[in-house]
N, CA, C and O atoms as a GROMACS GRO file, in nm:
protein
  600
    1UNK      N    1  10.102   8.743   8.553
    1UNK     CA    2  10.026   8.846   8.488
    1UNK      C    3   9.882   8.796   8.478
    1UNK      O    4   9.850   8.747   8.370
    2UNK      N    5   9.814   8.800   8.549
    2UNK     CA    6   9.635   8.733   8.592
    2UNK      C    7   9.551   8.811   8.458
    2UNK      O    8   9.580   8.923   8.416
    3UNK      N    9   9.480   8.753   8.422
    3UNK     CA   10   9.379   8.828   8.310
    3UNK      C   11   9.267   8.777   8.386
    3UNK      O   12   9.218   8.668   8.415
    4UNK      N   13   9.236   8.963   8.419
    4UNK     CA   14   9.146   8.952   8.517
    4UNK      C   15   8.938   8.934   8.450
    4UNK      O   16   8.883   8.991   8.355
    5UNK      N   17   8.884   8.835   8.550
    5UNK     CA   18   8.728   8.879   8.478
    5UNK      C   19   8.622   8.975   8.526
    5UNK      O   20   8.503   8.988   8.497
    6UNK      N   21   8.718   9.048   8.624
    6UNK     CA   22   8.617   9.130   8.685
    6UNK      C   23   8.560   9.311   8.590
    6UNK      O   24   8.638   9.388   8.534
    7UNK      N   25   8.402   9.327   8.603
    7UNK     CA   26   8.464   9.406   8.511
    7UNK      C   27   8.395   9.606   8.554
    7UNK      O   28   8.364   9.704   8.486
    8UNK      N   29   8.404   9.563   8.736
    8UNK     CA   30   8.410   9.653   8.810
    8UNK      C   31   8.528   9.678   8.889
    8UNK      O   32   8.584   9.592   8.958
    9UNK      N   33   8.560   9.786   8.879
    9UNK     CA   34   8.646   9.872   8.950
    9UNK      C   35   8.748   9.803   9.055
    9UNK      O   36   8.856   9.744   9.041
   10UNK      N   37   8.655   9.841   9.184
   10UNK     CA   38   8.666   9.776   9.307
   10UNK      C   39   8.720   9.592   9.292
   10UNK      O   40   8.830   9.542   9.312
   11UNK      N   41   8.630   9.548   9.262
   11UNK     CA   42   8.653   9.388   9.247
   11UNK      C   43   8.758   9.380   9.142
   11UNK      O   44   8.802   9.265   9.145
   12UNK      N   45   8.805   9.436   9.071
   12UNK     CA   46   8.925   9.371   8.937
   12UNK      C   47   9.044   9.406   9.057
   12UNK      O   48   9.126   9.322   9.094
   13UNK      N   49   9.036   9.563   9.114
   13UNK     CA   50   9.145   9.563   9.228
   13UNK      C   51   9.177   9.450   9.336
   13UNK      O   52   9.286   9.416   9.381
   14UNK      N   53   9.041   9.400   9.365
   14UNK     CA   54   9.099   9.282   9.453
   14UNK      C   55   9.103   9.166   9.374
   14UNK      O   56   9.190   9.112   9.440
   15UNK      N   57   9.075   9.071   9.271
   15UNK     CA   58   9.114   9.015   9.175
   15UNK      C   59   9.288   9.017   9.189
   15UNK      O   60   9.369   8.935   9.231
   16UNK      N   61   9.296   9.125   9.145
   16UNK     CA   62   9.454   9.153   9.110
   16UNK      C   63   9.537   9.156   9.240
   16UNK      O   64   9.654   9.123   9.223
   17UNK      N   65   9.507   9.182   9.343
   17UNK     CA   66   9.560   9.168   9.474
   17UNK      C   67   9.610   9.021   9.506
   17UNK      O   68   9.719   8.971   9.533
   18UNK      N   69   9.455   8.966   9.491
   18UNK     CA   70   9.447   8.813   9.512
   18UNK      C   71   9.494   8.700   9.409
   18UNK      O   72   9.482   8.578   9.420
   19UNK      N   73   9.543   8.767   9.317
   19UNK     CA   74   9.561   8.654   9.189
   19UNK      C   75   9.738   8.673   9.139
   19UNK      O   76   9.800   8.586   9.079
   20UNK      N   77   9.795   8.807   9.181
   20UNK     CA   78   9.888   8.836   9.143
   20UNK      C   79   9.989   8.738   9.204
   20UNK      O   80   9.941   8.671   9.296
   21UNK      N   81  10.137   8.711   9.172
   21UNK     CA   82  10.208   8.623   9.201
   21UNK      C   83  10.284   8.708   9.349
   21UNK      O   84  10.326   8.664   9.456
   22UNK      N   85  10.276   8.825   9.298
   22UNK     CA   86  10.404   8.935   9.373
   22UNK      C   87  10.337   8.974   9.526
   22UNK      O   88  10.397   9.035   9.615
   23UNK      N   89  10.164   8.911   9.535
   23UNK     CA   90  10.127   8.988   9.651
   23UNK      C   91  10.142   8.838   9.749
   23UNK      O   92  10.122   8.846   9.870
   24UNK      N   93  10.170   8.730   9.698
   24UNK     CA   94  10.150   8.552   9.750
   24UNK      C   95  10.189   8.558   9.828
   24UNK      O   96  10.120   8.512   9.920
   25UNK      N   97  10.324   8.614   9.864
   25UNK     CA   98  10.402   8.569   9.964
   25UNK      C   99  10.354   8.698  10.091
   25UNK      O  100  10.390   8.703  10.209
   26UNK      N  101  10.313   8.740  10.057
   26UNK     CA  102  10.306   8.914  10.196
   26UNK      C  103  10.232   8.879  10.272
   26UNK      O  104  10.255   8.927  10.383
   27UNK      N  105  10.113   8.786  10.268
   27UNK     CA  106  10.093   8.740  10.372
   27UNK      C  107   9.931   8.849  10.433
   27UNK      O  108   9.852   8.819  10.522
   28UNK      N  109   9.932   8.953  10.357
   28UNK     CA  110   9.823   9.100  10.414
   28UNK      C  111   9.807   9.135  10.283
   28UNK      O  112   9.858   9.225  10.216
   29UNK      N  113   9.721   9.044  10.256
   29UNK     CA  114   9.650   9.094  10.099
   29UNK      C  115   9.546   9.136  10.133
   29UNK      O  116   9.517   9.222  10.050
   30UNK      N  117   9.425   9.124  10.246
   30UNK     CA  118   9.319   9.223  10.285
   30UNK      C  119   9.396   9.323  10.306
   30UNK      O  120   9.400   9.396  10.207
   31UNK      N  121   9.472   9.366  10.409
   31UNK     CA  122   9.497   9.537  10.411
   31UNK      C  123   9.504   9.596  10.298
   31UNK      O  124   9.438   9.697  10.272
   32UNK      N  125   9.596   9.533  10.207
   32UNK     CA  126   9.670   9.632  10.099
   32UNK      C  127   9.523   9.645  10.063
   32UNK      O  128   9.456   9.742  10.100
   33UNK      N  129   9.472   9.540   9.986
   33UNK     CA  130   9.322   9.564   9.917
   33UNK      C  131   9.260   9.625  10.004
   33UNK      O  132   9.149   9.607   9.955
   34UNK      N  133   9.233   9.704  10.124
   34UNK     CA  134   9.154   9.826  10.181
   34UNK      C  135   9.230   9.937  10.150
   34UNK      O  136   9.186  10.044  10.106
   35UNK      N  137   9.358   9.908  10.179
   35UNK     CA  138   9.449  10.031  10.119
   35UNK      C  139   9.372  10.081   9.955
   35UNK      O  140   9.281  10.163   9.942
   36UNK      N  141   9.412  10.035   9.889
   36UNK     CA  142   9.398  10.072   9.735
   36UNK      C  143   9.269  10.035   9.713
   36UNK      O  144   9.252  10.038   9.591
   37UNK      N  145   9.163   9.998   9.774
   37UNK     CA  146   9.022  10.072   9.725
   37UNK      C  147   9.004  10.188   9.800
   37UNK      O  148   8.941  10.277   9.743
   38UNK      N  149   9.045  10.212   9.921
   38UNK     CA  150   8.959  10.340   9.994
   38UNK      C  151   9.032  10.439   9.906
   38UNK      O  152   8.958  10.510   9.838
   39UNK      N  153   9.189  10.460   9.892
   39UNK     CA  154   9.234  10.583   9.818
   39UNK      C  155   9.150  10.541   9.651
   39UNK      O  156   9.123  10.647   9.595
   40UNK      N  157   9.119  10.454   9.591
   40UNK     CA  158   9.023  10.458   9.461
   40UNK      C  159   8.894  10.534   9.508
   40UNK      O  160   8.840  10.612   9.430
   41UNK      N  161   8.856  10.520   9.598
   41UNK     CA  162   8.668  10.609   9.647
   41UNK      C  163   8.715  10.749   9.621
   41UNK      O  164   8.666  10.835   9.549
   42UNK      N  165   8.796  10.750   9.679
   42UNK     CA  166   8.865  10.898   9.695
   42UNK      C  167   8.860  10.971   9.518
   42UNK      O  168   8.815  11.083   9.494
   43UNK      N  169   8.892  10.918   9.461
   43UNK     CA  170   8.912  11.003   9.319
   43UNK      C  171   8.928  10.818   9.204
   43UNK      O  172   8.967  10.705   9.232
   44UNK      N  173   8.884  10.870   9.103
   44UNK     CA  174   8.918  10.746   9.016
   44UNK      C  175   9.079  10.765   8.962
   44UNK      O  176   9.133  10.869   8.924
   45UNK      N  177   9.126  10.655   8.970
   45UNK     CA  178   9.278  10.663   8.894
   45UNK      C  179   9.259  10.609   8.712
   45UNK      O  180   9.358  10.583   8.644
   46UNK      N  181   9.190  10.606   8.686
   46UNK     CA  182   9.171  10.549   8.555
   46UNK      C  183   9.200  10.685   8.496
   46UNK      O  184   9.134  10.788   8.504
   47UNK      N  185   9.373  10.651   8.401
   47UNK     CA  186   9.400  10.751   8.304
   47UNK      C  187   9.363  10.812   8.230
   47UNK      O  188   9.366  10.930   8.196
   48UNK      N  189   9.304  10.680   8.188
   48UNK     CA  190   9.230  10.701   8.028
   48UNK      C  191   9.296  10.629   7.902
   48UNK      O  192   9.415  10.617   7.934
   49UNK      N  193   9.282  10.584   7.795
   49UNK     CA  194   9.398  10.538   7.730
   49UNK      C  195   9.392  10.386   7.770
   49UNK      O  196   9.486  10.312   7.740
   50UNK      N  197   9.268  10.333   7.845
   50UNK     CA  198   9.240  10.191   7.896
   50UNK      C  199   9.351  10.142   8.015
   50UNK      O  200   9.390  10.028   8.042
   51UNK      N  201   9.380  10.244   8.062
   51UNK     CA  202   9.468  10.234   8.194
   51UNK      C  203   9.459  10.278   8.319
   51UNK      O  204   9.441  10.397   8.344
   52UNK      N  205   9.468  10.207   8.391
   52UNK     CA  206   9.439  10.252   8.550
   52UNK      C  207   9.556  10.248   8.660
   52UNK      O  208   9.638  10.159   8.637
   53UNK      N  209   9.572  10.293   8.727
   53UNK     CA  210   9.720  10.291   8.796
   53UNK      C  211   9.646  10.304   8.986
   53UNK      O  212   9.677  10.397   9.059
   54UNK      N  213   9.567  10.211   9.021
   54UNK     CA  214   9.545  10.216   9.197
   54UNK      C  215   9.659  10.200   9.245
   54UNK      O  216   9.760  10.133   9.222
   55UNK      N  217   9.624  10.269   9.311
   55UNK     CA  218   9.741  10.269   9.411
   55UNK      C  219   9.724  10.272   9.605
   55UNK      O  220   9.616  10.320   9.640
   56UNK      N  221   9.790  10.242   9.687
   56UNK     CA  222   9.748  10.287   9.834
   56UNK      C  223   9.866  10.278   9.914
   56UNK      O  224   9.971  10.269   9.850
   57UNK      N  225   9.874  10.278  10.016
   57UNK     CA  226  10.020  10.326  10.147
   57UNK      C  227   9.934  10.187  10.243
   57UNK      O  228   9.817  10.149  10.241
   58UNK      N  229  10.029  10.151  10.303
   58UNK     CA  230  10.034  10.077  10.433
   58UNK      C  231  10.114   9.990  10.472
   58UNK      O  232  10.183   9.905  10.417
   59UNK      N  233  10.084  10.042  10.632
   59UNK     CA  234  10.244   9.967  10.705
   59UNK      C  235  10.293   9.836  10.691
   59UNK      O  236  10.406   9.796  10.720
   60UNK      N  237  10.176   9.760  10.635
   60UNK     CA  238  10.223   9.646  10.620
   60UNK      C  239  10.315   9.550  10.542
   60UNK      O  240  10.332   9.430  10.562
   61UNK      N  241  10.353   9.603  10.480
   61UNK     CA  242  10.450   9.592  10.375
   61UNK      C  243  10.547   9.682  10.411
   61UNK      O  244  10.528   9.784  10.477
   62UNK      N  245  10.698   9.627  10.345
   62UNK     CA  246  10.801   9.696  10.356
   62UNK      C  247  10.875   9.774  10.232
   62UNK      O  248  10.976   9.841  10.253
   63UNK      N  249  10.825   9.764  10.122
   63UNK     CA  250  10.885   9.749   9.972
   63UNK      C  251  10.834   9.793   9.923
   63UNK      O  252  10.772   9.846  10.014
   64UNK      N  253  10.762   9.856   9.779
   64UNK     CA  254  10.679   9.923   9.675
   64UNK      C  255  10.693   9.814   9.600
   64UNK      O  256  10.797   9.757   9.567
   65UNK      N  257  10.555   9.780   9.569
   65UNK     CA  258  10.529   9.633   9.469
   65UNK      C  259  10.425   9.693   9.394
   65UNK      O  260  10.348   9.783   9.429
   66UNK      N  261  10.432   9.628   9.278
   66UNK     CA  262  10.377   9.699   9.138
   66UNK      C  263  10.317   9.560   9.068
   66UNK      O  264  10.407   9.494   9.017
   67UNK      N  265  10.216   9.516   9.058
   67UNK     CA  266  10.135   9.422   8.942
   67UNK      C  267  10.045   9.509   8.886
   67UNK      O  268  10.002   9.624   8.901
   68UNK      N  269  10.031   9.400   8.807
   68UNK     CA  270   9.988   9.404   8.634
   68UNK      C  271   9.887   9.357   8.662
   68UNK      O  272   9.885   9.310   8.775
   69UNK      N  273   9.753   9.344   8.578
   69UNK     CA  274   9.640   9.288   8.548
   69UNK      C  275   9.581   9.300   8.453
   69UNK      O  276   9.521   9.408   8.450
   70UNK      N  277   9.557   9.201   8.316
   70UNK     CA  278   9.510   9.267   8.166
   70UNK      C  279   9.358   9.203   8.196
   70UNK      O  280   9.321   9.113   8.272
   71UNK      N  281   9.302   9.275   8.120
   71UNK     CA  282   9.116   9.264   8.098
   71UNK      C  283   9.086   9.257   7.970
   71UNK      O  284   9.063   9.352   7.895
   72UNK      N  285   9.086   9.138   7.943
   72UNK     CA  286   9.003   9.163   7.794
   72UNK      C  287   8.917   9.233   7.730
   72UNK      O  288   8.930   9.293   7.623
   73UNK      N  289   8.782   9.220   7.836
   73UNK     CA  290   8.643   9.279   7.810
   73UNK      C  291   8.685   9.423   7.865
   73UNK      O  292   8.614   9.512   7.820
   74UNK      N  293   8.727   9.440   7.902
   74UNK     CA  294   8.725   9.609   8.000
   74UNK      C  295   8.696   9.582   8.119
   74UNK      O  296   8.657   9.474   8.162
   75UNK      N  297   8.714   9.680   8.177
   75UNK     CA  298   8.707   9.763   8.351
   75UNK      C  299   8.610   9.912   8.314
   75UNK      O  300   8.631  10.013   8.246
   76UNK      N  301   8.500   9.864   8.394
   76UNK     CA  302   8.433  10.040   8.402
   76UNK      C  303   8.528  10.058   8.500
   76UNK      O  304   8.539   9.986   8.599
   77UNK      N  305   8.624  10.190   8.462
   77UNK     CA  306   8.712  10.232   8.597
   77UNK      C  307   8.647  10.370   8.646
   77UNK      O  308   8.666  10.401   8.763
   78UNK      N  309   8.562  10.466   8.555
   78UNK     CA  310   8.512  10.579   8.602
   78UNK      C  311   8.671  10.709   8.533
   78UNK      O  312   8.711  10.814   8.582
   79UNK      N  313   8.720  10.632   8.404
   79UNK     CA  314   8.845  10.709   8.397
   79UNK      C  315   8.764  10.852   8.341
   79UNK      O  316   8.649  10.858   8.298
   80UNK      N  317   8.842  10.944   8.354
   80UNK     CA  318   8.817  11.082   8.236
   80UNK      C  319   8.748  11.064   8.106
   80UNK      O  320   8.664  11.143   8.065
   81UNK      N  321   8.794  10.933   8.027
   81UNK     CA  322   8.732  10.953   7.879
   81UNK      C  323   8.662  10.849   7.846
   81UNK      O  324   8.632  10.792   7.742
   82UNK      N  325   8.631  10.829   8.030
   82UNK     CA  326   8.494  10.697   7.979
   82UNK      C  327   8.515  10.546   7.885
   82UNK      O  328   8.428  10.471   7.841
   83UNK      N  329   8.667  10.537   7.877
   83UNK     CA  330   8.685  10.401   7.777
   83UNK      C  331   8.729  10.348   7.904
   83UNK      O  332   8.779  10.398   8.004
   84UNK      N  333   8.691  10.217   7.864
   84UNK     CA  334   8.710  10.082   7.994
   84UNK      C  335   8.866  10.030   7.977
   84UNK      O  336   8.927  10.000   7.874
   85UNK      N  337   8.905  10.032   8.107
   85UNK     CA  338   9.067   9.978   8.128
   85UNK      C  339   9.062   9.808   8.044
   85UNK      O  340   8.979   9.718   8.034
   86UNK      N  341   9.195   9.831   7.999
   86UNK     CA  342   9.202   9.689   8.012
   86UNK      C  343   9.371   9.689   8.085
   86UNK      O  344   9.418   9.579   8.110
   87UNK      N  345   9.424   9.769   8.105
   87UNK     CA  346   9.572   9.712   8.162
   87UNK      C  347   9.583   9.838   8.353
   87UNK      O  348   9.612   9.952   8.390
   88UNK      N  349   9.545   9.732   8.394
   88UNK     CA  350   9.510   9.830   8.587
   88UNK      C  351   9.665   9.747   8.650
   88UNK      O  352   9.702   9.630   8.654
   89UNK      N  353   9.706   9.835   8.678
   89UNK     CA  354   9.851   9.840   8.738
   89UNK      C  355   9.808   9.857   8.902
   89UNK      O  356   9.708   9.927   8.920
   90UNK      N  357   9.855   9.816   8.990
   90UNK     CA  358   9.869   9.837   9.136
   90UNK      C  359   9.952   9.833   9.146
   90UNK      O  360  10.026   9.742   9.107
   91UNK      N  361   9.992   9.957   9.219
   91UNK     CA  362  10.110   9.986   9.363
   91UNK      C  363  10.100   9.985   9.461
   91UNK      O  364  10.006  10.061   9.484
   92UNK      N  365  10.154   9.930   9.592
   92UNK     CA  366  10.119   9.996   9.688
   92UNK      C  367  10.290  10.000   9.766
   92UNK      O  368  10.394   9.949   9.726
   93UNK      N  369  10.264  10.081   9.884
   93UNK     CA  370  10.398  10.144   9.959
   93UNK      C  371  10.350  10.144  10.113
   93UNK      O  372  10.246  10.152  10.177
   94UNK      N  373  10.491  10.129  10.134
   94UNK     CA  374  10.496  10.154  10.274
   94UNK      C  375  10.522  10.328  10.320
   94UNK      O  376  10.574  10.407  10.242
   95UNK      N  377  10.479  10.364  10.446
   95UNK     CA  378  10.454  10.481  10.490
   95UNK      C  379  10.654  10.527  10.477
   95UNK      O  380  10.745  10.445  10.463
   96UNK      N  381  10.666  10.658  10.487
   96UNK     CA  382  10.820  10.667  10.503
   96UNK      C  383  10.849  10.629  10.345
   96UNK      O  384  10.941  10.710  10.340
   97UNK      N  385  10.847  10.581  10.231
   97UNK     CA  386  10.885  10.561  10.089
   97UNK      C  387  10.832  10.617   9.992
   97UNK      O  388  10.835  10.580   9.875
   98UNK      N  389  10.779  10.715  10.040
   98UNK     CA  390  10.701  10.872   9.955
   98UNK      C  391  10.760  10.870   9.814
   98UNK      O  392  10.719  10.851   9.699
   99UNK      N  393  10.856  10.895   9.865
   99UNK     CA  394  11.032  10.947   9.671
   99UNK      C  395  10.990  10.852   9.589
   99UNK      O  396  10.930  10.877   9.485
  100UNK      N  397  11.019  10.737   9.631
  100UNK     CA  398  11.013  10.661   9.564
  100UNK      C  399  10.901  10.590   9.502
  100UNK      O  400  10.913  10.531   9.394
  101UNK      N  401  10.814  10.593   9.557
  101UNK     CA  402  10.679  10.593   9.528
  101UNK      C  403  10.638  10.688   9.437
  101UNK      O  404  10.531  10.658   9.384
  102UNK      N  405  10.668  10.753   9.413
  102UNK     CA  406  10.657  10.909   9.335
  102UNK      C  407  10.682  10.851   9.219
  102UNK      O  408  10.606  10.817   9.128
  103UNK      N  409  10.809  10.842   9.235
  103UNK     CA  410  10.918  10.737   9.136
  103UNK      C  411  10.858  10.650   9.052
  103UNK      O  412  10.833  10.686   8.937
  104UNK      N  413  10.815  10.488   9.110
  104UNK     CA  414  10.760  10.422   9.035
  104UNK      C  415  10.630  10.496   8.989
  104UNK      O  416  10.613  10.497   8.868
  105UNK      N  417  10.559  10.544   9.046
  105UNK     CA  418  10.379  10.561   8.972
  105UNK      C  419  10.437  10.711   8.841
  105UNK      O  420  10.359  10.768   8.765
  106UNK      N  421  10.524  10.728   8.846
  106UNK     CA  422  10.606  10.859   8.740
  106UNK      C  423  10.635  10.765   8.619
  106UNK      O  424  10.583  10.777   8.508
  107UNK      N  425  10.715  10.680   8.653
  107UNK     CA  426  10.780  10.550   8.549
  107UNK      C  427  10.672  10.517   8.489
  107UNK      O  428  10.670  10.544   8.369
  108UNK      N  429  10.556  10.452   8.545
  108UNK     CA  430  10.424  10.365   8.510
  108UNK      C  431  10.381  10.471   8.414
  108UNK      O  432  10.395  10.448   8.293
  109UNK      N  433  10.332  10.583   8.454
  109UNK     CA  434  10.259  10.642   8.368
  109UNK      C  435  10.343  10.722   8.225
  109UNK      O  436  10.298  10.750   8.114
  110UNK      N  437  10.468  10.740   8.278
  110UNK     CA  438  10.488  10.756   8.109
  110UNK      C  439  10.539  10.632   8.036
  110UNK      O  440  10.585  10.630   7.922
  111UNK      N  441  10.524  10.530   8.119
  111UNK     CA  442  10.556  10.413   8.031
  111UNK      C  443  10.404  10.392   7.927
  111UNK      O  444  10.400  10.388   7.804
  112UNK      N  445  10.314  10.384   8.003
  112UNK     CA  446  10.162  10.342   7.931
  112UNK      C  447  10.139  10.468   7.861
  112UNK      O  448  10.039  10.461   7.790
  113UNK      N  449  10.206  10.596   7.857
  113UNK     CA  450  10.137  10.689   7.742
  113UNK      C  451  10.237  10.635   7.646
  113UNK      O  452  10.218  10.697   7.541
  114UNK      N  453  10.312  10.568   7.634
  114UNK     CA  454  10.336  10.484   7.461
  114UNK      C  455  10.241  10.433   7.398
  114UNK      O  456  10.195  10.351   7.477
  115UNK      N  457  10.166  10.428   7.280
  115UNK     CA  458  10.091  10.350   7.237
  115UNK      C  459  10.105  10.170   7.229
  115UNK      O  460  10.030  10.080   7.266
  116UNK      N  461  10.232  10.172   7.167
  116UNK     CA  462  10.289  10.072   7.117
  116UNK      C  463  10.308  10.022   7.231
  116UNK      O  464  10.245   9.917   7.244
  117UNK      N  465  10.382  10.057   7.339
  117UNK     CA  466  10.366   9.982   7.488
  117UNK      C  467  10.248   9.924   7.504
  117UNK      O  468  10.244   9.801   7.503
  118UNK      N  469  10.153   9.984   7.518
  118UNK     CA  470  10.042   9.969   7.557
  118UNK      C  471  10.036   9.843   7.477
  118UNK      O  472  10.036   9.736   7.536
  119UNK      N  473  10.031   9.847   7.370
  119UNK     CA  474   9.985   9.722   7.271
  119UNK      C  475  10.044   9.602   7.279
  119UNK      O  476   9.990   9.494   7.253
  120UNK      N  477  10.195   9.628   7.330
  120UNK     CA  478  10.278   9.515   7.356
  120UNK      C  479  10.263   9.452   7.464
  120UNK      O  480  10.308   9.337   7.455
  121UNK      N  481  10.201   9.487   7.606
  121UNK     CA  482  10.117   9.461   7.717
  121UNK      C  483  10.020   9.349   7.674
  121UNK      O  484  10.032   9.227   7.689
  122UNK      N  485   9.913   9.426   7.611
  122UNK     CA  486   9.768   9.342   7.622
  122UNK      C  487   9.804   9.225   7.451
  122UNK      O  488   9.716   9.165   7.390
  123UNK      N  489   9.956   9.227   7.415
  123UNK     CA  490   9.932   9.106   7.334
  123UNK      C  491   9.921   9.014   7.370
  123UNK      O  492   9.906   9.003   7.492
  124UNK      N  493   9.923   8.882   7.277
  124UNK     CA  494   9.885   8.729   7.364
  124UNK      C  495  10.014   8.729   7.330
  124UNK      O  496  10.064   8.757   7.222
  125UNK      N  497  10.094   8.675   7.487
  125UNK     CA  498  10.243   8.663   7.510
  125UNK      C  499  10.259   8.581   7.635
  125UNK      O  500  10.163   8.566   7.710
  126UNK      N  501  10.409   8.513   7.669
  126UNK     CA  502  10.371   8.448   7.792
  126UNK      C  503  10.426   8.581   7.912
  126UNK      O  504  10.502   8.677   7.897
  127UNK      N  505  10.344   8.528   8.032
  127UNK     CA  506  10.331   8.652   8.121
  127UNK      C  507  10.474   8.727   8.135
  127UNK      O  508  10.503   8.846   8.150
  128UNK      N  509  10.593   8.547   8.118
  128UNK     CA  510  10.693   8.658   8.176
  128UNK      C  511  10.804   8.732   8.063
  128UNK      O  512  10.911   8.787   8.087
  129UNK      N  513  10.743   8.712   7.946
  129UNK     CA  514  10.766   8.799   7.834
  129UNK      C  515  10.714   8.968   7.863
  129UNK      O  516  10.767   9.079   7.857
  130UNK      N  517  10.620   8.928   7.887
  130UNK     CA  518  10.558   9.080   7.963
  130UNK      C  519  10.594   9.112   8.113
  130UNK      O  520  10.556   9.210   8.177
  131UNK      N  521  10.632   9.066   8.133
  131UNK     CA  522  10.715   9.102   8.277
  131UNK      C  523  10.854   9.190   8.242
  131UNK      O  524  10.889   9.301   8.282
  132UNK      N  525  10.925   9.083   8.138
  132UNK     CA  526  11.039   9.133   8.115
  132UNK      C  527  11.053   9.262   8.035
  132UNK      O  528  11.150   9.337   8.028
  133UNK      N  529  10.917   9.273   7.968
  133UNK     CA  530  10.891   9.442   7.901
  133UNK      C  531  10.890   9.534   8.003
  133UNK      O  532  10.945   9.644   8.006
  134UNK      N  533  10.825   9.480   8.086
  134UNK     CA  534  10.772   9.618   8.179
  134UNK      C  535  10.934   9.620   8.247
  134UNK      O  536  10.998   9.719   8.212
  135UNK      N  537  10.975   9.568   8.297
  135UNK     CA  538  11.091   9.562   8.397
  135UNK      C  539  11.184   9.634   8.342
  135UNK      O  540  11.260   9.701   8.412
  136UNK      N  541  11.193   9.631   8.167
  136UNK     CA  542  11.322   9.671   8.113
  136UNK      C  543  11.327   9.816   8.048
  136UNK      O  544  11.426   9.879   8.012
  137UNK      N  545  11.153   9.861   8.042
  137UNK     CA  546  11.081   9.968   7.967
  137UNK      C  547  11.104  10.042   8.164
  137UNK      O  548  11.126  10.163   8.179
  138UNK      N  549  11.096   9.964   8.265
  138UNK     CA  550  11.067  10.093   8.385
  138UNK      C  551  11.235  10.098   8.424
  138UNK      O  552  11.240  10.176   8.519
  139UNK      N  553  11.353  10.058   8.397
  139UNK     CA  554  11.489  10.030   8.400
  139UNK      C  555  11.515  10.165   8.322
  139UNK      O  556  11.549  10.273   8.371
  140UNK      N  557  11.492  10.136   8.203
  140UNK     CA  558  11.528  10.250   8.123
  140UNK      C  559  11.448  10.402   8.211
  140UNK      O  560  11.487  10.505   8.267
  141UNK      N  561  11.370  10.362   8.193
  141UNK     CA  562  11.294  10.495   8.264
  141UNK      C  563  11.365  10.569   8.399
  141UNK      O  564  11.382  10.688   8.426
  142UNK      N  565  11.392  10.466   8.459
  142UNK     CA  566  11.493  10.498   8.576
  142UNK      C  567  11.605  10.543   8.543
  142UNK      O  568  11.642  10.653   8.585
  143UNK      N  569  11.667  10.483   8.477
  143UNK     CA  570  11.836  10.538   8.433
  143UNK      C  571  11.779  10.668   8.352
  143UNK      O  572  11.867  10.753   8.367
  144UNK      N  573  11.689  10.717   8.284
  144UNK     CA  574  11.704  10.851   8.237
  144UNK      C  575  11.646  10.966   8.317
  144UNK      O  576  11.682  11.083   8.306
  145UNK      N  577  11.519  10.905   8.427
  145UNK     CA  578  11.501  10.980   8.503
  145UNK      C  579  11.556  11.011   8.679
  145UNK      O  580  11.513  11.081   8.770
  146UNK      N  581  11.678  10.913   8.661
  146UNK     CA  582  11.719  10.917   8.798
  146UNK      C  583  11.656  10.842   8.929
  146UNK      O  584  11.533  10.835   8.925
  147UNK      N  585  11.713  10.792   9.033
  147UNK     CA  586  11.589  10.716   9.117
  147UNK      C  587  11.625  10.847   9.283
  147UNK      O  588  11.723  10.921   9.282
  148UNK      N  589  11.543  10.845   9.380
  148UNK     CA  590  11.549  10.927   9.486
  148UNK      C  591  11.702  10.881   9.548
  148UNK      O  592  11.770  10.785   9.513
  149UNK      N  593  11.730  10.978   9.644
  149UNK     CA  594  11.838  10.946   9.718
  149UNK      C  595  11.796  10.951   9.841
  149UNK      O  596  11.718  11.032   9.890
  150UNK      N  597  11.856  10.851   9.896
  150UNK     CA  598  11.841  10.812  10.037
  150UNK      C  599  11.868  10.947  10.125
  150UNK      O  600  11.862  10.944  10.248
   0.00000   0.00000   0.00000
C-alpha cells in the first residue's frame, strides 16, 4: 500500500504503477501507465469524496489488478467537488474482460461511498491490514452483487 508523494494527477498514477507491489512482477508497467493516463486525459476519474478510481485496458496483462495508493497531502485530481484525493485506486484490464471489469470498478466505488471505509483506508495501519479490508469489504460486495458469467 505505497503512500504516495506525488501531488499531481498524472505522476501519483505512475507513482502507484511503479511503487505498487501487485504491478512488480508484470513486467509492462510503462504500458499499463500509458494505458491509465491517456483514458485519465480523456475525462477526470476523481469521484469526489477524496477518491479517484484510474483506470485503462491493455493487452498486456492477462488479469484485472486493482492497487491502492494513500496521499496524505492530497492529489489535485480535477474531481467534481474540487477536494484533493487522498485514496486513487488503479485498475487496469485486459481487452475481452469488459464484465468483469465492470464488476470490480462497481465494487470499488460503492465500497469508497462508505464514509467509515473511507476512514478505515487512510488510517495509520499496517498495509496488509488494509489489504485485508479492502479484499474482504470487495468479497462481500461480490457475494451480494453476484460476479459475471463466463
Amino acid at each position: 500500500m505505497p503512500c504516495l508523494s506525488s501531488q499531481d494527477k498524472f505522476d501519483a498514477i505512475r507513482e502507484l504503477i511503479h511503487r505498487a507491489p501487485v504491478f512488480a512482477g508484470l513486467g509492462c508497467r510503462d504500458e499499463l501507465e500509458e494505458a491509465v493516463v491517456q483514458r485519465e486525459r480523456i475525462l477526470s476519474t476523481g469521484l469526489g469524496r477524496g477518491v479517484a478510481v484510474a483506470h485503462g485496458t491493455t493487452d498486456t496483462i492477462k488479469d484485472i489488478v486493482i492497487a491502492l495508493g494513500i496521499s496524505e497531502q492530497g492529489i489535485d485530481f480535477d474531481s467534481f467537488d474540487n477536494a484533493p484525493v487522498h485514496l486513487l485506486f488503479v485498475i487496469t484490464n485486459p481487452p475481452g474482460r469488459q464484465m468483469e471489469y465492470l464488476v470490480a470498478l462497481s465494487a470499488v466505488t460503492r465500497l469508497v461511498r462508505d464514509e467509515s471505509f473511507r476512514d478505515s483506508l487512510r488510517a495509520t495501519v499496517p498495509p496488509q491490514e488494509i489489504e485485508l479490508k479492502i479484499c474482504q469489504a470487495f468479497g462481500e460486495c461480490l457475494d451480494k452483487y453476484g460476479t459475471p458469467s463466463n
